[in-house]
N, C-alpha and C positions, 0 to 999 in steps of 0.2 A: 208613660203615665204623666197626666200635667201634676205640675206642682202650683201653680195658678190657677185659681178660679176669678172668671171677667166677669161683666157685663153680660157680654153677648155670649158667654156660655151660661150662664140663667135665664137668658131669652130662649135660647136653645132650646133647654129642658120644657120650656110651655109651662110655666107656674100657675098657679091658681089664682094669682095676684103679682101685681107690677113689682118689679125692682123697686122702683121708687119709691114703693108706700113704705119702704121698712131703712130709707136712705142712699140704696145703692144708685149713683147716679152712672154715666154712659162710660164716662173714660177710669171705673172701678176694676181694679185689678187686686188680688191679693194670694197670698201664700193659702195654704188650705189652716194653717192652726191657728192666722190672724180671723181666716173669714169667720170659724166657730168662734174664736171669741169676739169679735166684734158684734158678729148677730145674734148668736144664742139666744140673747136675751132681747131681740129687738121683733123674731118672725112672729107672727099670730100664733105659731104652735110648735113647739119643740121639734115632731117630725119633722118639720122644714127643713131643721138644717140636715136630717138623715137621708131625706129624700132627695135633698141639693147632691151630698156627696157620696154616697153609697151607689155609684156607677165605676164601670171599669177603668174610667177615665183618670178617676183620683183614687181608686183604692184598688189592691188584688183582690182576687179572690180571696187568700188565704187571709191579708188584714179583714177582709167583711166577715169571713167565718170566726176571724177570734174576737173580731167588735160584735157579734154574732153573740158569741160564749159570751162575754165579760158581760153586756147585758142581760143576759140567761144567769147568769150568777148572783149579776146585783140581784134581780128577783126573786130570788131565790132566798137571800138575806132577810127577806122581809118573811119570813117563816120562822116560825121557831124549832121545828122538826122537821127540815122539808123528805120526802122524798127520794130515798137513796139512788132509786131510778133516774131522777132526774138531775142529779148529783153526778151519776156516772155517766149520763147522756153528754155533760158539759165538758169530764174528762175527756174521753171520748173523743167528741167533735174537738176538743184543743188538740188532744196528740193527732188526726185524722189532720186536721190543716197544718199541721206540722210534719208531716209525713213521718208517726208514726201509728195510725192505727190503718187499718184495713178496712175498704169499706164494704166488708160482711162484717167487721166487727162493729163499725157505725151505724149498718143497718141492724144489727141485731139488736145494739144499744137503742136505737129509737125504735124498734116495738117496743122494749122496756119502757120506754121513757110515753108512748101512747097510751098503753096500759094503767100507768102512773096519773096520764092526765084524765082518763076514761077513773080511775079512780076517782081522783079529786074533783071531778063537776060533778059526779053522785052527793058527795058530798059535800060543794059547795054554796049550798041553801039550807045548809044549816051554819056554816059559818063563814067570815070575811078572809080567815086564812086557808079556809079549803080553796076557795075561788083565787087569793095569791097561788097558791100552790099550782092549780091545775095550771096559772098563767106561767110562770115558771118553769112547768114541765114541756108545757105546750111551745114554749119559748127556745126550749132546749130541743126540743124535736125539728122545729126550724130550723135551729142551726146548724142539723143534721144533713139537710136538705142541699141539694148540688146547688141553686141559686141563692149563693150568699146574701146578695144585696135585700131580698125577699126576707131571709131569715134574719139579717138586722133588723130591719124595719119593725116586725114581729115582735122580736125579742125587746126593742124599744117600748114597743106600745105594751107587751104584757107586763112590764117594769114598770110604767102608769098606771096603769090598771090594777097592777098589784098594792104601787102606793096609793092608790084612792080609796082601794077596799080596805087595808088593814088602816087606815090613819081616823 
């Protein structure tokens, strides 16, 4: 696993926009905890920096499944009552990439946790925390899901989505 991200491993990846527009010039090398904090706040869009490193190259599996959960959690914060289903979907996916749940117990957990979000988009036109919730639940069901890096990403964006709707 590198512990470095270049230059020429963000050329690699094909961005949607140059290195250069956000500073990173050619002979750019750095640790992965400077590069978050350096750019975080310099991409066009938060995803950026998840999409930079949420590959095999700088993360496990099991780190993407619990940045996975931990964002599925924060979402979840932003409820006042969330959803026990998806509560348990987050356990769950934490012991499962810690090896300790089983994944019939993970998969059982995220029908729970569908059902949960099939719940709350019924009901999220009537209000801005049913719509956090379903993202939350939905969030946690990704993390459920054998492509971690996928179920980051996800679980980021329903985090957004959730703080837009409740703020």
């Amino acid at each position: 696993m590198k512990k470095k991200i270049t230059y020429n491993d963000l050329k690699k990846m094909n961005p949607c926009y140059e290195p250069e527009e956000i500073g990173i010039t050619k002979n750019y090398s750095a640790t992965i905890p400077e590069f978050i904090k350096e750019y975080r706040n310099k991409v066009k869009q938060k995803q950026d920096i998840i999409w930079a490193l949420c590959r095999n190259d700088y993360m496990t599996d099991k780190d993407m499944r619990l940045f996975a959960v931990w964002c599925a959690r924060e979402a979840l914060k932003l409820i006042e009552n969330p959803d026990p289903r998806s509560v348990e979907i987050c356990n769950v996916a934490e012991r499962f990439a810690n090896g300790e749940a089983t994944q019939e117990e993970l998969s059982a957990a995220g029908i729970a946790a569908c059902s949960a979000a099939r719940s709350a988009a019924g009901s999220a036109a009537r209000s801005a925390a049913g719509t956090a919730a379903w993202s939350a639940a939905w969030s946690a069901v990704e993390s459920a899901r054998p492509t971690a890096c996928s179920a980051a990403r996800s679980a980021a964006r329903a985090a957004a989505w959730a703080a837009r709707t409740t703020a």
